[in-house]
C-alpha positions in Angstrom: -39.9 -12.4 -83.8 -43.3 -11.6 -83.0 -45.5 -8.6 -84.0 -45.1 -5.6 -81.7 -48.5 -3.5 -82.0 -47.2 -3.0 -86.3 -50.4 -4.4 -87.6 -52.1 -7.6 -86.1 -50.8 -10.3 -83.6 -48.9 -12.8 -85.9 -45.2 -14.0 -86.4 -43.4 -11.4 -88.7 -40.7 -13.9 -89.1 -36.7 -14.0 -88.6 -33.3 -12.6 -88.2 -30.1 -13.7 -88.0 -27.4 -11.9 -86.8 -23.6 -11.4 -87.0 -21.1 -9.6 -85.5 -17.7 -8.8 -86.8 -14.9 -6.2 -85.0 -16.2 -3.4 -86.8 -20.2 -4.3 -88.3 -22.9 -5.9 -87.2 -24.8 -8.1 -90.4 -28.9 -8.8 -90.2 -30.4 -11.0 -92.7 -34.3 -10.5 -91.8 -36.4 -12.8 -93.5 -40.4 -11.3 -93.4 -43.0 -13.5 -94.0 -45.3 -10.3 -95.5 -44.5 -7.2 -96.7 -44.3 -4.1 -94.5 -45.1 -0.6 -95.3 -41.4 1.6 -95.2 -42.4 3.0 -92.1 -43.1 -0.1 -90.6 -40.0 -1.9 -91.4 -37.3 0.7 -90.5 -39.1 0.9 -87.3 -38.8 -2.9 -86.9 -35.2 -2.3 -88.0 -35.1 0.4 -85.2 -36.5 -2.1 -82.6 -33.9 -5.0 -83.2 -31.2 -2.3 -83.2 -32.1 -1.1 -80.0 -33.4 -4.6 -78.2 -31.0 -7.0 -79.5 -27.8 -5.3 -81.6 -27.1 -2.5 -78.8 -27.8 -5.1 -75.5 -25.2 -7.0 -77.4 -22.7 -4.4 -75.8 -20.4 -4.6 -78.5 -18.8 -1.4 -80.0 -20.1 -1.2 -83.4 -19.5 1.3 -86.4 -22.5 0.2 -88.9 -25.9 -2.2 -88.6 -26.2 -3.5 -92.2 -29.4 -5.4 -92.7 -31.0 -7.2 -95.4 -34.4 -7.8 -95.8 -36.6 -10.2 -97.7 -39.8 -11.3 -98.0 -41.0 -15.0 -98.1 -42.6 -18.1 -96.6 -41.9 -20.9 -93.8 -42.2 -24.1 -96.0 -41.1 -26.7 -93.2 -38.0 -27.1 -90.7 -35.4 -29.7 -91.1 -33.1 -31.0 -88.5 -30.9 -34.3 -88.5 -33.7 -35.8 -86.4 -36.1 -35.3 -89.4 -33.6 -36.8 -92.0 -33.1 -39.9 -89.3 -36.8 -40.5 -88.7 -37.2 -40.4 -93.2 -33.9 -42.7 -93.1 -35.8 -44.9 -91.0 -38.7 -45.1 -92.3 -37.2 -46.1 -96.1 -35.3 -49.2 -94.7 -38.4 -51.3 -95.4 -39.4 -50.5 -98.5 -38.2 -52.3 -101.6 -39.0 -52.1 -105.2 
């Protein structure tokens, strides 16, 4: 998720998304704060560009936000490459 004009270009940072028969779930993870007015017109945004292109009929968008930091990504090619590396070392 990147910026849209709110303050400066920079990464924001994520949401997942979830859709059930009747609800559609957000968990947005910021990586600053935003001022109120800023964050339910981000809210408004992913509503209308991602939740309601979805097509799906919907009776609530629920979304929680919080606010923290990236500290790395991890993915089984990261866990082989450590495995890997560990074979050769004895104590």
């Amino acid at each position: 998720m990147e910026d849209g004009g709110l303050q400066n270009n920079g990464r924001l940072g994520t949401i997942d998304i979830h859709f059930t028969t009747t609800v559609v779930h957000g968990t947005l993870i910021l990586e600053r704060e935003l001022e109120e007015a800023e964050l339910t017109k981000l809210i408004e945004q992913i509503d209308e560009d991602i939740v309601l292109s979805a097509d799906m009929p919907r009776d609530d968008f629920l979304v929680s936000v919080y606010v923290g930091k990236d500290i790395g990504f991890y993915s089984d090619e990261y866990f082989a490459d450590e495995n890997n590396e560990g074979e050769g070392y004895t104590e």
